[in-house]
C-alpha positions, 0 to 999 in steps of 0.5 A: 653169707654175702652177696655179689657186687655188680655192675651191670651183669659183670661182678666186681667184687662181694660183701661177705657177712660173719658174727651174726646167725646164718638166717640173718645174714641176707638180711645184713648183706641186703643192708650193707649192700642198698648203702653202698649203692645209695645216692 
């Protein structure tokens, strides 16, 4: 699983996920993405 990195509306990239269950991967990509966007 992952998520798309934006800025603004235009995607600039995406955080991919593996090892983990499929049911548990929003939850990482969620986790891993709010730290990379924190200040």
């Amino acid at each position: 699983g992952g998520v798309p990195l934006r800025i603004g509306d235009t995607v600039v990239g995406g955080l991919g996920i593996s090892g983990v269950r499929s049911s548990e991967d929003g939850q990482v990509a969620a986790a891993g993405l709010a730290a990379l966007t924190a200040e």
